[in-house]
TORTOR-358552 format. One line per field, with one value per residue: residue number from 1; residue in three letters; x, y, z of N, C-alpha, C in turn. Coordinates in pm, 1 decimal. Layout:
! TORTOR-358552
i NUM; ... .
aa ALA; ... .
n.c1 X; ... .
n.c2 Y; ... .
n.c3 Z; ... .
ca.c1 X; ... .
ca.c2 Y; ... .
ca.c3 Z; ... .
c.c1 X; ... .
c.c2 Y; ... .
c.c3 Z; ... .
//
This chain:
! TORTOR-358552
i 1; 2; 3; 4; 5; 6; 7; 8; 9; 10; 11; 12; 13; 14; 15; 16; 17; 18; 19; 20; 21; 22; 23; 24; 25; 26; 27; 28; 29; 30; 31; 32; 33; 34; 35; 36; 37; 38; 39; 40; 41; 42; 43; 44; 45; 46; 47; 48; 49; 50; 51; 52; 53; 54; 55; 56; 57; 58; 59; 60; 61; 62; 63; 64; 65; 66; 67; 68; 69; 70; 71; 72; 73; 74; 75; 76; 77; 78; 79; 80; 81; 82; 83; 84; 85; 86; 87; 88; 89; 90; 91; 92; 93; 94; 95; 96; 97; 98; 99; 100; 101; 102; 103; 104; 105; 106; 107; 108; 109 .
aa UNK; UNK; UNK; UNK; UNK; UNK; UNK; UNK; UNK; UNK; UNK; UNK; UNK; UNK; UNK; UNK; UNK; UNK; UNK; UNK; UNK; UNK; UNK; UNK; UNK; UNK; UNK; UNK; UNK; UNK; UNK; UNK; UNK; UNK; UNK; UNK; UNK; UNK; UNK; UNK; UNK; UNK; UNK; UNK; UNK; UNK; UNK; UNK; UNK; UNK; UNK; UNK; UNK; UNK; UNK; UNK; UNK; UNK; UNK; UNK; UNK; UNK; UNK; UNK; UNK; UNK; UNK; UNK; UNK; UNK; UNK; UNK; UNK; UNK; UNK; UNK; UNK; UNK; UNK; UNK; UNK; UNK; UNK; UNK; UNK; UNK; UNK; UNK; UNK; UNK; UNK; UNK; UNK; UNK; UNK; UNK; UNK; UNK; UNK; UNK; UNK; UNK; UNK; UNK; UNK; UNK; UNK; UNK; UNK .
n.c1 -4525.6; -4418.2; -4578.0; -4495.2; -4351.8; -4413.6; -4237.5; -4330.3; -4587.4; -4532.5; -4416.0; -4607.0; -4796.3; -4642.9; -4649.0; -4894.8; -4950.2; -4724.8; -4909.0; -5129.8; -4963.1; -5028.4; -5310.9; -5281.5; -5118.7; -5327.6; -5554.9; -5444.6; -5446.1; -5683.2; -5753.1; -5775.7; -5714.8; -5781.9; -5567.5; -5531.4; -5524.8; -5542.8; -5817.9; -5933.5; -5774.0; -5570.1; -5515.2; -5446.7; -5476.0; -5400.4; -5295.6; -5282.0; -5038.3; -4861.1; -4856.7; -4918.4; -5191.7; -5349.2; -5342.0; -5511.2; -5544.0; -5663.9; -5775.3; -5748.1; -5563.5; -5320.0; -5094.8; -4896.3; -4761.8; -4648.5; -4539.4; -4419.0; -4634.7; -4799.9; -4665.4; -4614.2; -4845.8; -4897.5; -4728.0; -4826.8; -5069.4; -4974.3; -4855.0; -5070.6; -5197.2; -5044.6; -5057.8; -5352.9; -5258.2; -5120.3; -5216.1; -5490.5; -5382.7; -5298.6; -5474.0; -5620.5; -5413.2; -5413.7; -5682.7; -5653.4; -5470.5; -5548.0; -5543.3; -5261.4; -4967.4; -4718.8; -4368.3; -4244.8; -4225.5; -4242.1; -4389.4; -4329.3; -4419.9 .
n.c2 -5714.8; -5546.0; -5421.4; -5517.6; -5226.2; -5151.7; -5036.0; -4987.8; -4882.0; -4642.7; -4500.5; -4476.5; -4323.9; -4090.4; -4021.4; -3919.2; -3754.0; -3557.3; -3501.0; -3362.5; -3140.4; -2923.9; -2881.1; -2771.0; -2543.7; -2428.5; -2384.0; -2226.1; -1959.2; -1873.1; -1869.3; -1665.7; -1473.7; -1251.4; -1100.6; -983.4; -686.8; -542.0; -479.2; -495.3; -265.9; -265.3; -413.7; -684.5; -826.5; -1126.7; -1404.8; -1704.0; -1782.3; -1609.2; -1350.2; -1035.2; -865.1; -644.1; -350.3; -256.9; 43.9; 169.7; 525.6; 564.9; 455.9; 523.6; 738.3; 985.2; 1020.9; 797.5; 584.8; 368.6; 199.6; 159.2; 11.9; -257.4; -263.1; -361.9; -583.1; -760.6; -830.2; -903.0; -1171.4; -1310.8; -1285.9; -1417.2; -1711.5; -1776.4; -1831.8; -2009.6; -2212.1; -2242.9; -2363.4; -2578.5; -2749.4; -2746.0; -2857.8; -3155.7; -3218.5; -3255.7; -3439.9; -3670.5; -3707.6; -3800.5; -3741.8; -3485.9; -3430.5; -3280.7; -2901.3; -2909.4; -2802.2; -2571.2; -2503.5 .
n.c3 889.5; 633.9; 338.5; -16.4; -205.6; -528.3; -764.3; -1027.0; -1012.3; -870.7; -1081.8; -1244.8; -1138.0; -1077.4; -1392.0; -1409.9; -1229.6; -1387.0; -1627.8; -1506.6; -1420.1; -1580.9; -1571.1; -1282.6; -1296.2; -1480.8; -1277.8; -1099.5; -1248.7; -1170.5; -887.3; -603.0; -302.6; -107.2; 171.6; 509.8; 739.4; 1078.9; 1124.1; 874.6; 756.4; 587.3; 324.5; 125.4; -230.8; -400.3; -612.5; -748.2; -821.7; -674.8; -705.7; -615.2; -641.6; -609.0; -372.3; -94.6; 118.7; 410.8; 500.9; 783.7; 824.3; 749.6; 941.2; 943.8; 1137.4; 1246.1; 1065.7; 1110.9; 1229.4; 983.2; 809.7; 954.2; 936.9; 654.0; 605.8; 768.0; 669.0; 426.3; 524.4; 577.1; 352.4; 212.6; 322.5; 310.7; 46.3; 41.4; 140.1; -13.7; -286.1; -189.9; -157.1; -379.1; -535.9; -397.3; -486.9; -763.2; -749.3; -660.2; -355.4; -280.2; -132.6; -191.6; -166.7; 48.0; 4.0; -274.8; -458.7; -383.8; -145.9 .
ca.c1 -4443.3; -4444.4; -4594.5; -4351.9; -4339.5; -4441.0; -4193.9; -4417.8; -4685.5; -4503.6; -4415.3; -4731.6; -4861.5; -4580.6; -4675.8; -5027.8; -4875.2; -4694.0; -5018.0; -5198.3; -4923.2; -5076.1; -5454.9; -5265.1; -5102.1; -5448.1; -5627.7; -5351.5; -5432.8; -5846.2; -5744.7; -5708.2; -5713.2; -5761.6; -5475.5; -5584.4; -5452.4; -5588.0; -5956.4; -5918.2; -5739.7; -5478.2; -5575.1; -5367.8; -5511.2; -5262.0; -5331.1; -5221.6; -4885.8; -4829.3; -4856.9; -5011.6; -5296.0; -5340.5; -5332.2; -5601.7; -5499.4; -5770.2; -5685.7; -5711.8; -5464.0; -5226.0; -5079.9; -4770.3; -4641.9; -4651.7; -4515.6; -4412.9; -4788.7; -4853.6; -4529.3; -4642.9; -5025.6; -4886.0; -4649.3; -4907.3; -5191.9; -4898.2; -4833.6; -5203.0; -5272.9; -4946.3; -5071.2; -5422.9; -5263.3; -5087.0; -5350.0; -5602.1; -5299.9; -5267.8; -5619.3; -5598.8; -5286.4; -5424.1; -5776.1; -5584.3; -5344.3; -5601.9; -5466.9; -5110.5; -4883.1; -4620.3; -4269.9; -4253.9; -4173.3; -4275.0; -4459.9; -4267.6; -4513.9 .
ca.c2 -5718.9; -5422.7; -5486.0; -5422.8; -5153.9; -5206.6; -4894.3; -4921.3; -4810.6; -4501.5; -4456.0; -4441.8; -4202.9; -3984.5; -3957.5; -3903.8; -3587.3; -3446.6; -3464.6; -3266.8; -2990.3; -2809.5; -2841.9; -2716.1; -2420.9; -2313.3; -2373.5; -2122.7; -1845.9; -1815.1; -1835.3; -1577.8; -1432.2; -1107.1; -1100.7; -815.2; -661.5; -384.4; -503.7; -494.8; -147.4; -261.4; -587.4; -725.5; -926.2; -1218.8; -1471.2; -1851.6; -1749.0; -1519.7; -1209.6; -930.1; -802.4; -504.2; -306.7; -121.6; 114.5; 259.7; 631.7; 538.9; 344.8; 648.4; 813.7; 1029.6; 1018.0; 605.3; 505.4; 209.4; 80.3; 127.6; -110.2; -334.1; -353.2; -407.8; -674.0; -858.4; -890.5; -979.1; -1270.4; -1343.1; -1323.8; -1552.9; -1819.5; -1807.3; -1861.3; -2163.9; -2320.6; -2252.7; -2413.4; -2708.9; -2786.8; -2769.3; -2971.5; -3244.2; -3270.5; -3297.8; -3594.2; -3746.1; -3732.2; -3855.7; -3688.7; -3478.0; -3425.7; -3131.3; -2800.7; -2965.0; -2652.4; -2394.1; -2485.7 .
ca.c3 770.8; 553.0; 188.9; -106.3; -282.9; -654.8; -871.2; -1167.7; -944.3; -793.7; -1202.7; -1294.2; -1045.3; -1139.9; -1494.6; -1394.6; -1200.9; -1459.9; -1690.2; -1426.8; -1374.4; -1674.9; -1511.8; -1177.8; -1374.8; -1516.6; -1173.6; -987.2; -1247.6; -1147.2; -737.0; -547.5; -195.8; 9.6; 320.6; 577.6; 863.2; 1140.7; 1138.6; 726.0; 736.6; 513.9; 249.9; 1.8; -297.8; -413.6; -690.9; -683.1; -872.7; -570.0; -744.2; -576.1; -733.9; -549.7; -222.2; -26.3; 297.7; 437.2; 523.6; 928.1; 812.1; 743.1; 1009.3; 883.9; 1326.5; 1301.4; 974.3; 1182.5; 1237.4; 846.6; 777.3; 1054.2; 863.3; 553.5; 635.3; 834.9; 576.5; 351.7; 563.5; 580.1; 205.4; 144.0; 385.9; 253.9; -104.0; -6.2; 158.5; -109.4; -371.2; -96.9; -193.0; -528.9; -577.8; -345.2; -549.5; -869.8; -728.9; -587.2; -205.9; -298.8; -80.6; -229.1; -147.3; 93.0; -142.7; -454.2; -531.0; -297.1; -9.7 .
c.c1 -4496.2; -4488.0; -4482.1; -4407.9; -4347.1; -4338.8; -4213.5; -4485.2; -4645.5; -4458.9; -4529.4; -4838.8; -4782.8; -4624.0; -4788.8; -4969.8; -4838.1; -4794.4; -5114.6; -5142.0; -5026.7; -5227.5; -5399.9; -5232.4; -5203.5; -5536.2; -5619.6; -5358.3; -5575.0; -5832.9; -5681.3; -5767.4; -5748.4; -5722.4; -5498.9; -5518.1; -5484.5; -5708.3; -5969.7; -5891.5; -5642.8; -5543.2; -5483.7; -5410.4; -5380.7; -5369.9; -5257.5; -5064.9; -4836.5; -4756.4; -4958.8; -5078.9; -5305.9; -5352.0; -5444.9; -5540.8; -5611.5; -5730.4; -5687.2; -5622.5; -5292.5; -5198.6; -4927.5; -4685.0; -4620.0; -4664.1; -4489.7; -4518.4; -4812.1; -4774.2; -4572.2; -4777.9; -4960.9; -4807.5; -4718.7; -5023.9; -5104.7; -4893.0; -4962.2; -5250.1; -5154.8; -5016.7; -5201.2; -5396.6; -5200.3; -5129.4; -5480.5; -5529.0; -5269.7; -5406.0; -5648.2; -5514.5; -5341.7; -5560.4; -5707.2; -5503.7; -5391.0; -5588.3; -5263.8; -5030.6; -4761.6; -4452.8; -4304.6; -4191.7; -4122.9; -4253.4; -4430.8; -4411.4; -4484.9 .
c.c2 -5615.9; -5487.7; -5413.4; -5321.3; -5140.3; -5041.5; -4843.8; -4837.3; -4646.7; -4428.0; -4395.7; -4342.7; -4060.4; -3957.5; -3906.6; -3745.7; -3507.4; -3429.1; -3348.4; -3170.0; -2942.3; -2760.9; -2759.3; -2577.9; -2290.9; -2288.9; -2195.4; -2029.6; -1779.7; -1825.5; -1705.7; -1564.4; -1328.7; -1144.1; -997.8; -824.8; -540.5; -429.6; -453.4; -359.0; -146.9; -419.2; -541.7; -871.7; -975.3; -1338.8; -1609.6; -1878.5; -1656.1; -1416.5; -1141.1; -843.7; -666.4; -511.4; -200.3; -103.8; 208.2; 375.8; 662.7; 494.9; 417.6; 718.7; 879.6; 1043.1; 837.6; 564.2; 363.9; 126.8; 31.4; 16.6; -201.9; -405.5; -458.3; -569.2; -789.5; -889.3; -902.1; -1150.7; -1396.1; -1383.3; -1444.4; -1725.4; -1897.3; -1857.2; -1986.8; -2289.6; -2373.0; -2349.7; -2573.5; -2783.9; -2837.7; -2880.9; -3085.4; -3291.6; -3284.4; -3425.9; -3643.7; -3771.1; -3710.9; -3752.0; -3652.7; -3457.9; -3290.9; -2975.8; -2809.6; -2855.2; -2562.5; -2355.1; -2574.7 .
c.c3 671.2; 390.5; 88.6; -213.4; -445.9; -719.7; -955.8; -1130.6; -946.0; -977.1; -1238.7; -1237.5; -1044.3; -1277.7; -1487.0; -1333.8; -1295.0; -1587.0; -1588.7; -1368.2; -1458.8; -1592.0; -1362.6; -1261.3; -1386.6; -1359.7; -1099.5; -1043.1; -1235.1; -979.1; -720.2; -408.4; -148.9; 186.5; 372.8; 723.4; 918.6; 1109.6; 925.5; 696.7; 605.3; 466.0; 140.6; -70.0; -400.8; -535.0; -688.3; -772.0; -797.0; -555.9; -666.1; -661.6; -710.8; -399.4; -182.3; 88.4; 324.6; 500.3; 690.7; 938.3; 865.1; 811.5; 991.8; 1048.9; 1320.9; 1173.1; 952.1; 1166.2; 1098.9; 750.8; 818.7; 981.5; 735.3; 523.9; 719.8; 723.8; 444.3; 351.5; 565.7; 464.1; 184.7; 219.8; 349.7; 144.8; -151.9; 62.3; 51.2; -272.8; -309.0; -146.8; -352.0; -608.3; -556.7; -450.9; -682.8; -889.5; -680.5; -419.6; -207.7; -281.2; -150.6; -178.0; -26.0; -14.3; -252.3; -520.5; -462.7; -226.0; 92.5 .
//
């Protein structure tokens, strides 16, 4: 038999949330990342508002016959820094809410 559900409860754990967006807010603007790609030929640093900070290409990187590969880097340590940035935000969220499972793309993760 399933226990019941108390709705104050799930109230009260919501307001507790929306007191701790603001501490999430400030958290997400001191994270950050470096996403890399090509043995770190190409890195892209990303911040937990999943702005790109900047871009390094290392000049092996650059081959003016295979503009393709340099698309290919960039677009992969894109994918790399984004995934790091919403793992490292998955973390964050969860120690802030104590565990308490959110919705799936609460936070556009």
């Amino acid at each position: 038999m399933a226990a019941a559900v108390n709705p104050f409860d799930f109230l009260k754990q919501f307001g507790n949330i929306q007191e701790r967006m603001s501490d999430i807010q400030n958290r997400l603007q001191g994270i950050s990342v470096v996403g890399s790609a090509g043995g770190d030929m190409v890195q892209i640093e990303m911040n937990g508002h999943m702005q790109v900070l900047g871009v390094r290409i290392s000049a092996e990187a650059v081959d003016p016959e295979d503009i393709t590969m340099l698309q290919d880097l960039l677009q992969a340590a894109f994918s790399d820094a984004l995934f790091k940035i919403k793992e490292k935000i998955r973390e964050e969220v969860s120690s802030l809410t104590g565990g308490l499972n959110l919705p799936p793309g609460l936070l556009g993760l």
